[in-house]
Structures are given as structure tokens and as C-alpha cells.
C-alpha positions as CSV (number, residue, x, y, z in Angstrom):
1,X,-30.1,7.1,43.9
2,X,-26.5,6.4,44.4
3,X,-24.3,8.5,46.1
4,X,-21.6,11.0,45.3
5,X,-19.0,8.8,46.0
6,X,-20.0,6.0,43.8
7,X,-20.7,8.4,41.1
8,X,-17.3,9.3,41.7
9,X,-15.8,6.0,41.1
10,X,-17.5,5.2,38.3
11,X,-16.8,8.6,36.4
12,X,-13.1,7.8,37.3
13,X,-13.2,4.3,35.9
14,X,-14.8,5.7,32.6
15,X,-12.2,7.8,32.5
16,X,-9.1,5.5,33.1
17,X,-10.7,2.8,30.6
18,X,-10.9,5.8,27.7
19,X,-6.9,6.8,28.4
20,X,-6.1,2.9,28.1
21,X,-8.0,2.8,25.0
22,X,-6.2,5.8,23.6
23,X,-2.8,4.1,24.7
24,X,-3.6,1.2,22.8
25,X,-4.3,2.3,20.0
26,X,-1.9,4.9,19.8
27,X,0.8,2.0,20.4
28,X,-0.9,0.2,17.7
29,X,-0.7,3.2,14.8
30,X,3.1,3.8,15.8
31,X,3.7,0.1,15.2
32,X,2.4,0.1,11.9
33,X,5.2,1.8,9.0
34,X,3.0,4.9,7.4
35,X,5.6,5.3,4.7
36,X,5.4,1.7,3.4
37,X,2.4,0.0,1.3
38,X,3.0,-3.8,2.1
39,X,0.4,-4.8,-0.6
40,X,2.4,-3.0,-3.7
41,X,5.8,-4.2,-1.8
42,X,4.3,-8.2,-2.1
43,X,3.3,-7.7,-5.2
44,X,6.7,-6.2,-6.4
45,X,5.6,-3.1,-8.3
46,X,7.8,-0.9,-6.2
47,X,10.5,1.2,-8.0
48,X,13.1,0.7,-5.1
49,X,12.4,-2.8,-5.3
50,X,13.4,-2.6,-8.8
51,X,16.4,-1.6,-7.9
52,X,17.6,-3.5,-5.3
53,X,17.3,-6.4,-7.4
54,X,20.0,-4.8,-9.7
55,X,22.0,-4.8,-6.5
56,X,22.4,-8.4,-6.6
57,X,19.2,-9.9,-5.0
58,X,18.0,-13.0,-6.3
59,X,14.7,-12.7,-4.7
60,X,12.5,-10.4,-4.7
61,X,11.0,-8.4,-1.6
62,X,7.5,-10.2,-2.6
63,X,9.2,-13.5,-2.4
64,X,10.5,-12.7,0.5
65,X,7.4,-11.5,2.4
66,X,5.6,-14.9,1.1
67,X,8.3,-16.7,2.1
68,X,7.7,-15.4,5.7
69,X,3.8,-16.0,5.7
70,X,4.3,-19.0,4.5
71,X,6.4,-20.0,7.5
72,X,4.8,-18.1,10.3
73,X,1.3,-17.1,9.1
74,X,0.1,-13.7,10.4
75,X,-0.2,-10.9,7.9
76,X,2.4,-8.8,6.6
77,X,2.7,-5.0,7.8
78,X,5.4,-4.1,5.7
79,X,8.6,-5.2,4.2
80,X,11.8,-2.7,4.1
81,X,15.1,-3.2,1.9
82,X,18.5,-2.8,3.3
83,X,22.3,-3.2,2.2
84,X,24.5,-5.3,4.8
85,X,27.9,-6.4,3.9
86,X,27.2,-6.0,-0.1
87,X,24.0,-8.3,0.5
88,X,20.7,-7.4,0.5
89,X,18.5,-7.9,3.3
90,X,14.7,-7.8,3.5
91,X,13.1,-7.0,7.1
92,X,9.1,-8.5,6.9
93,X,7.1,-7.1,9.5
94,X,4.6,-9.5,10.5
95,X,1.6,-9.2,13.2
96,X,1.1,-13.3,13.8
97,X,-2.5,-14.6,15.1
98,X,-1.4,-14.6,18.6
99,X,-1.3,-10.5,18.8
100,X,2.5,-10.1,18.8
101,X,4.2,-8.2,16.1
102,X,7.6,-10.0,14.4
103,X,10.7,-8.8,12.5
104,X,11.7,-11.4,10.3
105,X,15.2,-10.7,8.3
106,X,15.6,-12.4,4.9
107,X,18.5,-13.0,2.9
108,X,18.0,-11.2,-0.2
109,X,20.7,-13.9,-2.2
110,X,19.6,-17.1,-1.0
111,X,16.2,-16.5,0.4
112,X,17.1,-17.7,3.8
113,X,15.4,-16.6,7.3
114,X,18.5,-15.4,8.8
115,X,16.5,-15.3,12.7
């Protein structure tokens, strides 16, 4: 029978184990955009997308994202549109094989990685 005090102990690791758990994956759903659907942004069905093109893009936010996995595998989280100096810019969120999540900016005109 074990005693109190190693009952004790090993209720307390349960416990600390379950609120690291929780922490990690709360970390992990804040990470992840809610509001954007990477899968219709790569396959460039979105309305916005649409319209940034009119904006002067060249590529598309679909290029860009494959563009991205091309170069630094991983998969895509989500890719987000954005207006800088008259260009457009495409930010691909990527979480590589290694665990770390990555901001990748694209150049909406030529299709360069700008970082």
C-alpha cells in the first residue's frame, strides 16, 4: 500500500501534466487563424482574392502559398492579403516538419520571398 505522501506526489504530477497539456494545446488553437480557410485561399476561390488581383497583383495568393511549400515544405495554415506601399503583399503561414511555425511574406508583383 503506498503511503499518503506518495499518493500525494503522484496526484500532483497528474495534475501538473494535465495543465501542460491544456497550455499546449491552447497555444496551438491560438496559433492557428479561425477566420481563414487556407485550402479555398490555395485554391484561389476566395472573393477577396479576386480582388486583390484587380489591385495589381500578378500572382495569385495560391501561387504564392505554393510558392512557399515549395521552398520550405511544411503545410500551409493560412495565407492573408495586405496593401504595402501600393503593392500587394501575401503573408503564408506555414507550420514546417520541425514543429516551428513561419511567416513567409510574398511579393504579390513579382512573386519574390521578401524574408
Amino acid at each position: 500500500m503506498l503511503s499518503r505522501s506518495l499518493l500525494q506526489q503522484h496526484k500532483s504530477r497528474g495534475k501538473t501534466l494535465m495543465l501542460c497539456a491544456l497550455l499546449l494545446l491552447g497555444l496551438l488553437v491560438s496559433s492557428l487563424d479561425v477566420n481563414a480557410n487556407p485550402r479555398e485561399q490555395r485554391e484561389g476561390r476566395g472573393q477577396s482574392e479576386q480582388r486583390q488581383q484587380s489591385a495589381g497583383a500578378r500572382i495569385s495568393a495560391a501561387q504564392a502559398a505554393a510558392t512557399v511549400e515549395q521552398r520550405y515544405g511544411g503545410k500551409i495554415i493560412s495565407v492573408q492579403t495586405r496593401q504595402a506601399n501600393g503593392r500587394v503583399i501575401y503573408s503564408v503561414k506555414i507550420l514546417q516538419s520541425s514543429g516551428h511555425m513561419r511567416t513567409v511574406q510574398v511579393d504579390g508583383q513579382t512573386g519574390a520571398i521578401l524574408n
